[in-house]
Backbone as a chain_set.jsonl record, in Angstrom:
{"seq": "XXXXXXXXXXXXXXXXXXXXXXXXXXXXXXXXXXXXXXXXXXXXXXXXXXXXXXXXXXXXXXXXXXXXXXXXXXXXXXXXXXXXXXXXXXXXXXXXXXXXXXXXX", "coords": {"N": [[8.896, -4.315, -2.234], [6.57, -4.372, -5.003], [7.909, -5.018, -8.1], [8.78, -5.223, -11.252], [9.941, -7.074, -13.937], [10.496, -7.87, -16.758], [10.44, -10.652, -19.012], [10.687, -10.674, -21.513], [11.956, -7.642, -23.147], [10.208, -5.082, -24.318], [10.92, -4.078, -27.146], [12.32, -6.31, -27.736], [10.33, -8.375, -28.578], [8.961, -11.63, -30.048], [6.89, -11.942, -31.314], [3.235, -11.486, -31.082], [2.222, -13.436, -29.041], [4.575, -13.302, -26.923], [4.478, -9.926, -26.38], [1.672, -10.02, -25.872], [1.682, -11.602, -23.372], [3.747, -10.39, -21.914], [2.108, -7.699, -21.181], [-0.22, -9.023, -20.096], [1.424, -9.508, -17.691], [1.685, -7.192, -16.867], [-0.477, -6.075, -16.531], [-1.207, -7.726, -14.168], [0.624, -6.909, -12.249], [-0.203, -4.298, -11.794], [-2.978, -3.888, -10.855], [-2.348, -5.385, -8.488], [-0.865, -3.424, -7.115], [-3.208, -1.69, -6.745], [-4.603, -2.472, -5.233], [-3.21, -2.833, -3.003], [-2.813, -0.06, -2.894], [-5.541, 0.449, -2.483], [-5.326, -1.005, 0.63], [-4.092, 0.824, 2.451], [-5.183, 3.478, 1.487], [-7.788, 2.425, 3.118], [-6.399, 1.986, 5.408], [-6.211, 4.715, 6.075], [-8.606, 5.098, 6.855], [-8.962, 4.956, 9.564], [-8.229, 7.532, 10.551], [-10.22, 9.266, 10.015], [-12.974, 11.451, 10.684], [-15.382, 11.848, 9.572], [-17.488, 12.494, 6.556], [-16.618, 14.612, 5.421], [-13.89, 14.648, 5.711], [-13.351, 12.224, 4.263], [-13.337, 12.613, 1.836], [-12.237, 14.602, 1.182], [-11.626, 16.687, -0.434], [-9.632, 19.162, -1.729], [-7.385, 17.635, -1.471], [-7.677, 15.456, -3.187], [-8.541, 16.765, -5.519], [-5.703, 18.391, -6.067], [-4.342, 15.645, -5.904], [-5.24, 14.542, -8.187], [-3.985, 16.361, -9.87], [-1.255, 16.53, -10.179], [-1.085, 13.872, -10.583], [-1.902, 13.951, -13.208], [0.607, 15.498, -14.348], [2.567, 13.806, -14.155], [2.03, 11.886, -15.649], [2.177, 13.427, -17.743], [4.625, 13.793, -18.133], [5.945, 11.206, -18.696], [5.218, 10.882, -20.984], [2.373, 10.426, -21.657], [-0.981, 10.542, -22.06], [-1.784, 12.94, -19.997], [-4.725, 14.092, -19.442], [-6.463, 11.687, -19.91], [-5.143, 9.774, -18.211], [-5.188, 11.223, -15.781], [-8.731, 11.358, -15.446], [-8.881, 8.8, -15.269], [-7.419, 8.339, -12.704], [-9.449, 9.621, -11.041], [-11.833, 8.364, -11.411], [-11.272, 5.883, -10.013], [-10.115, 6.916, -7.336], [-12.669, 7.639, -6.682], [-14.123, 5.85, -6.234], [-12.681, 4.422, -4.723], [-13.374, 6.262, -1.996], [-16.384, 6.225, -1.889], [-15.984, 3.388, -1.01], [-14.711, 3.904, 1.453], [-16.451, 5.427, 3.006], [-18.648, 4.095, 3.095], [-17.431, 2.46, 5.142], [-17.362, 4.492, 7.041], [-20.236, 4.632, 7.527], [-20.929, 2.319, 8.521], [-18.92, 2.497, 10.598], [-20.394, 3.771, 12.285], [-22.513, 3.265, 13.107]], "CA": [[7.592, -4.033, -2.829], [6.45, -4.941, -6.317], [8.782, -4.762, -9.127], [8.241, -5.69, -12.68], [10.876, -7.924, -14.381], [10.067, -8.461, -17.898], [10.453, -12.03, -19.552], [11.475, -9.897, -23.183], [11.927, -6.14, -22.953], [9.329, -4.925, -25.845], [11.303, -4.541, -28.628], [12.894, -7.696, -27.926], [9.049, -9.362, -28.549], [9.413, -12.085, -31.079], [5.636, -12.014, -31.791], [2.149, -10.977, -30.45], [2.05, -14.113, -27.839], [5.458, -12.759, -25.958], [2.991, -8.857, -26.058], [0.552, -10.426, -24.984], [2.399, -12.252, -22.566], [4.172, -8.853, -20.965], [1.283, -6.842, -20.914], [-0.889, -9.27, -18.65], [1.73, -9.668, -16.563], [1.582, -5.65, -16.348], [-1.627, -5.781, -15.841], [-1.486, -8.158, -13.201], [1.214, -6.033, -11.19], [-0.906, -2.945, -11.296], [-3.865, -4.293, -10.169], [-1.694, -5.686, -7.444], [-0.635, -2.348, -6.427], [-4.05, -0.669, -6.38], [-5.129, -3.405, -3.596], [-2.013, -2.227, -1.749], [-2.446, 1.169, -2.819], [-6.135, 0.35, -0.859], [-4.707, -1.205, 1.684], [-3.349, 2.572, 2.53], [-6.591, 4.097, 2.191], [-8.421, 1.861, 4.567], [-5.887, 2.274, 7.18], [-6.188, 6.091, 6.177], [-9.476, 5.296, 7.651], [-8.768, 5.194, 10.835], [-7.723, 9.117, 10.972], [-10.807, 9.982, 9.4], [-13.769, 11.348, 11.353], [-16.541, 12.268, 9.04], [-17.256, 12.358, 5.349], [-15.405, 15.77, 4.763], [-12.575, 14.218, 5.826], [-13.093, 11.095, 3.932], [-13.991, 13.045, 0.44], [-10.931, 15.793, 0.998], [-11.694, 17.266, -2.193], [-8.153, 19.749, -2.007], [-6.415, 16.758, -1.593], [-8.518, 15.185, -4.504], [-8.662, 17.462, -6.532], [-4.292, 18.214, -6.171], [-3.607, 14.444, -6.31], [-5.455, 14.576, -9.487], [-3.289, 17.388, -11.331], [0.229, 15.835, -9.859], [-1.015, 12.162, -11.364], [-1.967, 14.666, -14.931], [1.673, 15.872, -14.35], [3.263, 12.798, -13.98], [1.533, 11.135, -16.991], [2.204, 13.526, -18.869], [6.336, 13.655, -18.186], [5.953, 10.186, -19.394], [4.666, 10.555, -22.711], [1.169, 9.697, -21.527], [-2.412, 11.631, -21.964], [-2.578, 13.272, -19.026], [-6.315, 14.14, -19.251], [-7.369, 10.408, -19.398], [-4.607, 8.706, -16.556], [-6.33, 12.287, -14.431], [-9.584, 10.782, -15.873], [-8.691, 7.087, -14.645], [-7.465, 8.463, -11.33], [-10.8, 10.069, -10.789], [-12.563, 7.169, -11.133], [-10.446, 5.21, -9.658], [-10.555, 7.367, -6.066], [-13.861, 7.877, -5.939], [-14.479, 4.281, -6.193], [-12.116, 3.96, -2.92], [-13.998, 7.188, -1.506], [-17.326, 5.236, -1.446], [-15.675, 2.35, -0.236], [-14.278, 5.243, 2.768], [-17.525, 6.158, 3.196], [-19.665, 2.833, 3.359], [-17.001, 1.579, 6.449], [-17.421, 5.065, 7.807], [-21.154, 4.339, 7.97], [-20.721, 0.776, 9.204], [-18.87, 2.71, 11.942], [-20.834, 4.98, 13.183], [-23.652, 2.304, 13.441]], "C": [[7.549, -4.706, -4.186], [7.275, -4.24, -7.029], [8.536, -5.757, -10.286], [10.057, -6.344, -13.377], [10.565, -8.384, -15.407], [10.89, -9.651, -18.18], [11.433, -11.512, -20.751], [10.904, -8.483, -22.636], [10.968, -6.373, -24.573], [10.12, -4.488, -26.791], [12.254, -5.253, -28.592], [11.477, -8.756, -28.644], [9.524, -9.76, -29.882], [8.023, -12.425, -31.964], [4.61, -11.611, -30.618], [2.059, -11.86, -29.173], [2.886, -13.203, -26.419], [4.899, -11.348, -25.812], [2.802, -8.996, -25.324], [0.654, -10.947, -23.679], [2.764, -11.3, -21.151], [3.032, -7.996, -20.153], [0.163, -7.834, -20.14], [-0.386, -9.347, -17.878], [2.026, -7.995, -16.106], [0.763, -5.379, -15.976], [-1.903, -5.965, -14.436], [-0.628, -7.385, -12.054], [0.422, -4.642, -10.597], [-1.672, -3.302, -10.91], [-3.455, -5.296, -8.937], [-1.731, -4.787, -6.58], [-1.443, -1.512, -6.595], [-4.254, -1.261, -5.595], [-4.384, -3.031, -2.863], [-2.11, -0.935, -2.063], [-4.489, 1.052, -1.817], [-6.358, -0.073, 0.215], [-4.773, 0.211, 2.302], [-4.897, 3.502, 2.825], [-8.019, 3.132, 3.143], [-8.166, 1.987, 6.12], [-5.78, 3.779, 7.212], [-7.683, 6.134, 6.823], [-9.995, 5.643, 8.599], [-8.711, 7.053, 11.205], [-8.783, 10.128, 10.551], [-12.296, 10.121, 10.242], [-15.298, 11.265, 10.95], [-16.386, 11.898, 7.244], [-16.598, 13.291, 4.565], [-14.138, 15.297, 4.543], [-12.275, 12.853, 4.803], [-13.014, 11.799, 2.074], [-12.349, 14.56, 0.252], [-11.227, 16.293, -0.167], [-10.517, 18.117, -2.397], [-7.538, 18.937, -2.084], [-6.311, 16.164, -2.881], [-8.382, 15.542, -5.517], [-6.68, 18.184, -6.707], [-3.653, 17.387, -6.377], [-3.983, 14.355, -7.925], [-4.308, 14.658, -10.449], [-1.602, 16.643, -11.257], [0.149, 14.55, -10.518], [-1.095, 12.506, -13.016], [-0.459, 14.473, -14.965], [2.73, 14.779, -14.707], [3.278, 11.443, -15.274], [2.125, 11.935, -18.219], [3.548, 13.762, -19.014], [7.122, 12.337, -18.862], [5.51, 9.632, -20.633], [3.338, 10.635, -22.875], [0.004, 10.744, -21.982], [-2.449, 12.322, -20.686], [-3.876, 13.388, -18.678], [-6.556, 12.68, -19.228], [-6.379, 9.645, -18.546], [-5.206, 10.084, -15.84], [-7.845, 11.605, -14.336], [-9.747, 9.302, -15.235], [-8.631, 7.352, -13.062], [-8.639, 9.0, -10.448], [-11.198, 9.422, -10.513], [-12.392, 6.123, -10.018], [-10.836, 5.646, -7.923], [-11.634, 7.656, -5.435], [-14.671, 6.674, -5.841], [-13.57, 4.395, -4.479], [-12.754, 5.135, -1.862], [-15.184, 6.431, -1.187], [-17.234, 4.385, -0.836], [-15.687, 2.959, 0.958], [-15.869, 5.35, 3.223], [-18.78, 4.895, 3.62], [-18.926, 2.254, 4.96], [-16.752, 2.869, 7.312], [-18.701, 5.123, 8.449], [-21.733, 3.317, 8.646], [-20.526, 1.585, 10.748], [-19.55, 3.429, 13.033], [-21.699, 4.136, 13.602], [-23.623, 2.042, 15.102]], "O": [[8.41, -5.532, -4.491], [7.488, -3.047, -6.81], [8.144, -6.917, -10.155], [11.134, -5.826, -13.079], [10.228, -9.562, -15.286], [11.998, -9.727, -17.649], [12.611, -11.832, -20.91], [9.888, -8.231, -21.988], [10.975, -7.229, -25.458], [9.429, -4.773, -27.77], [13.188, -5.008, -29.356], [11.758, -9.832, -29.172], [10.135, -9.061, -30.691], [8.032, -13.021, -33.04], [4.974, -11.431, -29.456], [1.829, -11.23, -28.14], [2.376, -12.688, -25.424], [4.652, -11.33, -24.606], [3.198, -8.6, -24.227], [-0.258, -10.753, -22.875], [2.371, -11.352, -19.985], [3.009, -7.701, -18.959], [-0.479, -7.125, -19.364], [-1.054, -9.338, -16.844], [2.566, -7.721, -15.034], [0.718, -4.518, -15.098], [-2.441, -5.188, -13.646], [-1.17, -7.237, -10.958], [0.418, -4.13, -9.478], [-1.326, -3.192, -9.733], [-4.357, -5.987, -8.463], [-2.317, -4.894, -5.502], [-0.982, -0.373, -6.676], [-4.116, -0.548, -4.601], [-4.858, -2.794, -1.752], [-1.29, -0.331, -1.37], [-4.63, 1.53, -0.692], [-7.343, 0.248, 0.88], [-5.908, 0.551, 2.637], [-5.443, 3.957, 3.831], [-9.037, 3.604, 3.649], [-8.781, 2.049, 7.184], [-5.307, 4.267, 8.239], [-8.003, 7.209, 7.33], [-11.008, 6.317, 8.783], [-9.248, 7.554, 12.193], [-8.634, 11.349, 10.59], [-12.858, 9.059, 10.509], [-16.211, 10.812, 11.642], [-15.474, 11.242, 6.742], [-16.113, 13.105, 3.449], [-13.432, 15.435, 3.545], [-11.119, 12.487, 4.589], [-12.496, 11.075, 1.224], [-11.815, 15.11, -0.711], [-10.446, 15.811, -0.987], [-10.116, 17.878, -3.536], [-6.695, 19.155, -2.955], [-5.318, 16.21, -3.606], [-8.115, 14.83, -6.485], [-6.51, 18.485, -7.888], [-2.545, 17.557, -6.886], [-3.126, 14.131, -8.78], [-3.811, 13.89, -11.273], [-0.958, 16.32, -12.255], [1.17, 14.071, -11.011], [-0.629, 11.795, -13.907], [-0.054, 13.447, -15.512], [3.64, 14.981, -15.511], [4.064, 10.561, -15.619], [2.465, 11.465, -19.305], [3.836, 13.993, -20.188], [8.254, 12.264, -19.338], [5.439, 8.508, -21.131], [2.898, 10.876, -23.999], [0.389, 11.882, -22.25], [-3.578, 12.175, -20.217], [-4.259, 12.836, -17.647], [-7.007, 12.411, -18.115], [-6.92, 8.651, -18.061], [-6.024, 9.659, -15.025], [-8.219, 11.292, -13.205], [-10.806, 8.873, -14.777], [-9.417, 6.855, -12.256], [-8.691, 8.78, -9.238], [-11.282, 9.307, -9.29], [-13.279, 5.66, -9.301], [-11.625, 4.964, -7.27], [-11.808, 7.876, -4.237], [-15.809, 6.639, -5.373], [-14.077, 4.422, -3.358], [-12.563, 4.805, -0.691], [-15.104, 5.873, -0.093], [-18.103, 4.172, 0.01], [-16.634, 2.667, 1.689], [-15.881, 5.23, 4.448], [-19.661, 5.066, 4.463], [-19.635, 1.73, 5.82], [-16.034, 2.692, 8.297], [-18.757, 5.504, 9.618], [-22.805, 3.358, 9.248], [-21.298, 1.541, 11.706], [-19.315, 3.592, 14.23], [-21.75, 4.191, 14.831], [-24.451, 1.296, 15.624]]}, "num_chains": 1, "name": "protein.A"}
């Protein structure tokens, strides 16, 4: 799978370029692995019959607090990576939901 391999560990950086440098290529990995993370929910498509099923809100609303949890074991805000992941799923929820209406067609 994807793995990150820095160029300079950050406080090796010998100026803002080598930063700058790291952090797009962090960018570019994560936005790697949301396309493969919807990969996953597309083919979770398949198992899904309706829009209840596509919208799970217990699931939703538990992946949430576990992605808070997880942010925040790492130093992070929890409330805004929960905040990001929100967004984030209900953006691939619509998507769910537009190729569940395709299918039914």
């Amino acid at each position: 799978m994807f793995q990150y391999h820095p160029n300079v560990l950050a406080n090796e950086c010998r100026d803002m370029n080598d930063i700058r440098a790291e952090i797009d290529n962090i960018d570019h990995l994560v936005i790697q692995l949301l396309a493969t993370r919807f990969d996953y929910v597309k083919a979770a498509s398949q198992f899904k019959k309706n829009a209840i099923d596509v919208q799970a809100k217990e699931r939703f609303n538990s992946m949430l607090e576990q992605r808070k949890l997880w942010a925040d074991e790492l130093g992070l805000d929890g409330d805004i990576i929960k905040e990001l992941y929100a967004n984030l799923v209900k953006y691939f929820i619509d998507e769910e939901l537009k190729r569940l209406q395709h299918k039914e067609k």
